[in-house]
DSSP file (Angstrom, degrees, kcal/mol; ACC not computed):
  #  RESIDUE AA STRUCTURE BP1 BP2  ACC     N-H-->O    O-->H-N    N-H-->O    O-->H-N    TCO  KAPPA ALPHA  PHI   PSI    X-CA   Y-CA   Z-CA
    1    1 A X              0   0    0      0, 0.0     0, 0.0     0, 0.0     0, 0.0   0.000 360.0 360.0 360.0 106.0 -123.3  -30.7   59.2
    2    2 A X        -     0   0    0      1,-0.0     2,-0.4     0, 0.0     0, 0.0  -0.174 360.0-143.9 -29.2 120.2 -126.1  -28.2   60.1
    3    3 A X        -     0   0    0      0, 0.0     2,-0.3     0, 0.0    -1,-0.0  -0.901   8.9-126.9-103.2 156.8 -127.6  -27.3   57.1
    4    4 A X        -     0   0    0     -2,-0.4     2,-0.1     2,-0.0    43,-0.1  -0.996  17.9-146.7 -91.4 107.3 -128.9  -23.7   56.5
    5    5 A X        -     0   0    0     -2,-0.3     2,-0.3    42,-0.0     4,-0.0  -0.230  20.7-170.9 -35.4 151.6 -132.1  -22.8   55.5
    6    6 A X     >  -     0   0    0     -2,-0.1     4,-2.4    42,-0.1     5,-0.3  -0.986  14.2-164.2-143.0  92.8 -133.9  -19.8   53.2
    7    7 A X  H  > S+     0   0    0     -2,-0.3     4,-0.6     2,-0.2    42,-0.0   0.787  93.4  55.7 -70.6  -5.3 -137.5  -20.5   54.0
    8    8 A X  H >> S+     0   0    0      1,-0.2     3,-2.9     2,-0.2     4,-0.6   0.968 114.6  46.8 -60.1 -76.4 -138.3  -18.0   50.5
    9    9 A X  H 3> S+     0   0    0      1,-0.3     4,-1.6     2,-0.3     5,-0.4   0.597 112.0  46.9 -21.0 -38.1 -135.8  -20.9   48.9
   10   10 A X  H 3X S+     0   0    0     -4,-2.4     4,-2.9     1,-0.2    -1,-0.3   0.906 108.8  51.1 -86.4 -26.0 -137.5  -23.8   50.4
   11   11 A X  H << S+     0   0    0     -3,-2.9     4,-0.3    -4,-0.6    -2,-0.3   0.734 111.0  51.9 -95.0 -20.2 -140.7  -22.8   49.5
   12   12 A X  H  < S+     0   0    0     -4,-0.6     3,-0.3     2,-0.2    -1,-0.2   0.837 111.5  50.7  16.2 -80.1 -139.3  -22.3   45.7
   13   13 A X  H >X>S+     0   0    0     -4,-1.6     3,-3.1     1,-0.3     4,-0.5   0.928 105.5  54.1 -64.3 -73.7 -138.1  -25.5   45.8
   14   14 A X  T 3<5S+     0   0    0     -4,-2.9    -1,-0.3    -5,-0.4     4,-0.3   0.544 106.2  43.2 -55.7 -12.6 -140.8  -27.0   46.8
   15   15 A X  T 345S+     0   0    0     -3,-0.3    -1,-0.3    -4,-0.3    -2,-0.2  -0.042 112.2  63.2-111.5  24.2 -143.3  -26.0   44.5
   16   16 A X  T X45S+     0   0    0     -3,-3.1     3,-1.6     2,-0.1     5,-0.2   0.758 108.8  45.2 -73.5 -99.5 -140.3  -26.8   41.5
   17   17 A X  G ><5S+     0   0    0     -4,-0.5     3,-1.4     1,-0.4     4,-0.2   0.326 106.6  51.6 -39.0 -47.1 -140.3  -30.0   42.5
   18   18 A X  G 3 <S+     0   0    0     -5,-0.5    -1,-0.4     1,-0.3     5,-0.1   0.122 112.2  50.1 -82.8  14.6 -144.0  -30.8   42.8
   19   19 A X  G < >S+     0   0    0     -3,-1.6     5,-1.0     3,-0.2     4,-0.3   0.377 103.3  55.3-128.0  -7.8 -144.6  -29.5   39.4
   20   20 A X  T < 5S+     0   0    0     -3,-1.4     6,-2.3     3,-0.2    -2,-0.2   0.433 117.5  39.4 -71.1  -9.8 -141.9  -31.5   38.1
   21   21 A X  T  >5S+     0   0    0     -5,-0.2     4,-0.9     4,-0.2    -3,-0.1   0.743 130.8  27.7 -98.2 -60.2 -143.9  -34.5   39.8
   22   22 A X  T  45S+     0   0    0      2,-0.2    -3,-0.2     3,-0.2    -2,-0.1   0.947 127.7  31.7 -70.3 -47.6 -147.3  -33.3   38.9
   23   23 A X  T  45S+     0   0    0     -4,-0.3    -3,-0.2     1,-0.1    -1,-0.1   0.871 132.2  28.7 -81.7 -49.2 -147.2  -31.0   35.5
   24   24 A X  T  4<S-     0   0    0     -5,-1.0    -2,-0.2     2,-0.1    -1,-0.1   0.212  92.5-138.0-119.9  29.2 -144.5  -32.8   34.0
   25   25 A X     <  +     0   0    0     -4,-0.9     2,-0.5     1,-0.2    -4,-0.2   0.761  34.9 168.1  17.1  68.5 -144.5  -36.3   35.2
   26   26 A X        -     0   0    0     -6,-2.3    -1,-0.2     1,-0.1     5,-0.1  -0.691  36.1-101.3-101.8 142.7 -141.1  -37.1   35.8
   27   27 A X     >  -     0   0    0     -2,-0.5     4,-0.9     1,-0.1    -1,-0.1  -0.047  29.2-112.7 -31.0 140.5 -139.8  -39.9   37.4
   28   28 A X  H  > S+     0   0    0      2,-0.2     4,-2.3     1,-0.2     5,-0.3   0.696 115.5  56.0 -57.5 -18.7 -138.5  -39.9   41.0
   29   29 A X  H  > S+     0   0    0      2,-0.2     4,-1.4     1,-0.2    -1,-0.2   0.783 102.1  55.3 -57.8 -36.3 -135.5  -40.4   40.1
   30   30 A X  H  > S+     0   0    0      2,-0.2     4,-0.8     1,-0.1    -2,-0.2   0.751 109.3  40.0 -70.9 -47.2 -135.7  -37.8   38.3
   31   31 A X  H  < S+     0   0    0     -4,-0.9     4,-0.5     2,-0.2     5,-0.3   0.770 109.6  60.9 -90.6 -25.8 -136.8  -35.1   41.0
   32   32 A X  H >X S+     0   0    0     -4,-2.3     4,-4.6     2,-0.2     3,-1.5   0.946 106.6  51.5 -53.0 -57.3 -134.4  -36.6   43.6
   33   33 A X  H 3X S+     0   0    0     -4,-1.4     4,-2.4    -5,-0.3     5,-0.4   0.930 115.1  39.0 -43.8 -38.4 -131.7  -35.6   40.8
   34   34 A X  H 3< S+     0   0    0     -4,-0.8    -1,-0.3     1,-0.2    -2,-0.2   0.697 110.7  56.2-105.1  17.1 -132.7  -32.4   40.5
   35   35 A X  H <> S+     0   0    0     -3,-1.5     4,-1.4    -4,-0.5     5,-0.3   0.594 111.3  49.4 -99.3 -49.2 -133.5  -31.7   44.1
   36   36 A X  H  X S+     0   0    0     -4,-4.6     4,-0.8    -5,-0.3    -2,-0.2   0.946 107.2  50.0 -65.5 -34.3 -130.2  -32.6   44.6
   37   37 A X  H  X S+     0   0    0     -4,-2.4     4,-1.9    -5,-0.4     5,-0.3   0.853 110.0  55.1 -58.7 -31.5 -128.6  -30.3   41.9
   38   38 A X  H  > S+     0   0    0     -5,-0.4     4,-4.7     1,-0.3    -2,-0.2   0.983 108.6  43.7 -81.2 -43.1 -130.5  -27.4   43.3
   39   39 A X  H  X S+     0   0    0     -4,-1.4     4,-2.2     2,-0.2    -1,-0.3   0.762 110.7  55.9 -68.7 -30.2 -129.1  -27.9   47.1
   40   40 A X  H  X S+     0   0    0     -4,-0.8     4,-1.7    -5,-0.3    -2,-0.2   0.942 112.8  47.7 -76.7 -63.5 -125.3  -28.5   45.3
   41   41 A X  H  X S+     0   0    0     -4,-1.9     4,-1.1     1,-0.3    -2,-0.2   0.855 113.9  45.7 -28.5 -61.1 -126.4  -24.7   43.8
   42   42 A X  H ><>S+     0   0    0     -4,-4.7     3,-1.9     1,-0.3     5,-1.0   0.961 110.5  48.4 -61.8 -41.7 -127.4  -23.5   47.0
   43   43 A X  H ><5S+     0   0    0     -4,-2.2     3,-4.2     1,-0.3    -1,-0.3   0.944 112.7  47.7 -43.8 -39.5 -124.6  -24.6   49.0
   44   44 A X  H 3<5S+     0   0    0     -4,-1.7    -1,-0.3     1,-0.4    -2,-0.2   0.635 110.7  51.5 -95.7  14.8 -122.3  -23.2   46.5
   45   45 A X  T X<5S-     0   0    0     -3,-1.9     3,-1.8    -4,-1.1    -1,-0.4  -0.079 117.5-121.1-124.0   2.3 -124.7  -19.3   46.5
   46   46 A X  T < 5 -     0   0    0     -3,-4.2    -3,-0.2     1,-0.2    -2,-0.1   0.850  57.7 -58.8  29.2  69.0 -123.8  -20.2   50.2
   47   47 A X  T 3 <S+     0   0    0     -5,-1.0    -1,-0.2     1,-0.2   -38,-0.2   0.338  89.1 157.9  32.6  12.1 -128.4  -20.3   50.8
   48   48 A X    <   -     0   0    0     -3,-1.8    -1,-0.2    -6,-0.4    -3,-0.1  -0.279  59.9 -84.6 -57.1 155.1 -128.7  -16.5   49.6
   49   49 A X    >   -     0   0    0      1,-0.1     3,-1.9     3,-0.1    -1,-0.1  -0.123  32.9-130.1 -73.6 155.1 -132.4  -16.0   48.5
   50   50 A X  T 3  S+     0   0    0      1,-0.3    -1,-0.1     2,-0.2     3,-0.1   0.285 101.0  84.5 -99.3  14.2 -132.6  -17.2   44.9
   51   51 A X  T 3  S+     0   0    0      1,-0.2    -1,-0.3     3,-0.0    -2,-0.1   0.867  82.8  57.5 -76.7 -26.5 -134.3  -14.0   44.4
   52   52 A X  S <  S+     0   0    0     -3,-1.9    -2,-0.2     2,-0.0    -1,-0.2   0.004  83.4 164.9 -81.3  14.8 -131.0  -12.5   44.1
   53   53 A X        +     0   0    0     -3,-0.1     2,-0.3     1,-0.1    -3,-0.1   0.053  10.9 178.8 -22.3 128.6 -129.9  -14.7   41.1
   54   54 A X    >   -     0   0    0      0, 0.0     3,-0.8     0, 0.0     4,-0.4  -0.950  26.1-141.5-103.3 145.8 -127.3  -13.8   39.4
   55   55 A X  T 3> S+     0   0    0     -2,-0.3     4,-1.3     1,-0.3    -2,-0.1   0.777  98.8  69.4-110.5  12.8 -125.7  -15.6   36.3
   56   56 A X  H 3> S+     0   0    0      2,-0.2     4,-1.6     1,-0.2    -1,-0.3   0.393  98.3  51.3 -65.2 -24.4 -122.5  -15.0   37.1
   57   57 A X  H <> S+     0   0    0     -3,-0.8     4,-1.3     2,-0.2    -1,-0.2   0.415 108.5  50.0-110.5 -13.2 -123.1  -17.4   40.0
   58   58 A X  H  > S+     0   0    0     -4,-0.4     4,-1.5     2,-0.2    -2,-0.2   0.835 112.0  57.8 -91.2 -37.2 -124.7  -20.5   37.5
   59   59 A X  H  X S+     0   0    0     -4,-1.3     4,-2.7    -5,-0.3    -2,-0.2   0.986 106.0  41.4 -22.8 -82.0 -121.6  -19.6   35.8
   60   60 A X  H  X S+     0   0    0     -4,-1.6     4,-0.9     1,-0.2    -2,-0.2   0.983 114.1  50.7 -37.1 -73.6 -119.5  -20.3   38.7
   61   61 A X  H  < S+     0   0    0     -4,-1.3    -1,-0.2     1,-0.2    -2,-0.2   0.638 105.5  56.6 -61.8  -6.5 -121.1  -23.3   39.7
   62   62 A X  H  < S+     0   0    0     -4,-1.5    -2,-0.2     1,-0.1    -1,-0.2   0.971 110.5  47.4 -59.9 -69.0 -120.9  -24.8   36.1
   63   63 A X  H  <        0   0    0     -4,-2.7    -2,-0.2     1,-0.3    -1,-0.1   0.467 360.0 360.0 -38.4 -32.0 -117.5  -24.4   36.1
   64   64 A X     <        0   0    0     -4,-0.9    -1,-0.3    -5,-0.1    -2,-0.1   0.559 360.0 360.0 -88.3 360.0 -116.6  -25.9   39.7
């Protein structure tokens, strides 16, 4: 499967993550988990920029 990229989104992502590593010392386990939640989100936002949040769409994806 080609995955899509949002290079706004990656770059997001990537400084989430590293502040979950650095600022709040979590586990890797821990940031793998939510690195992984965050990619099930985008897929399901099909990669639109996460500037355009909505909560109608965290909604969605609770739900599914």
């Amino acid at each position: 499967m080609n995955r899509k990229f949002n290079e706004e989104n990656e770059r997001v992502k990537r400084r989430y993550l590293e502040f979950l590593r650095e600022a709040k010392r979590s586990d890797m386990a821990t940031v793998d988990k939510a690195a992984d939640a965050i990619l099930r989100f985008e897929r399901s936002i099909k990669y639109k920029p996460f500037k355009r949040f909505r909560i109608e769409q965290a909604v969605k994806f609770k739900l599914e």
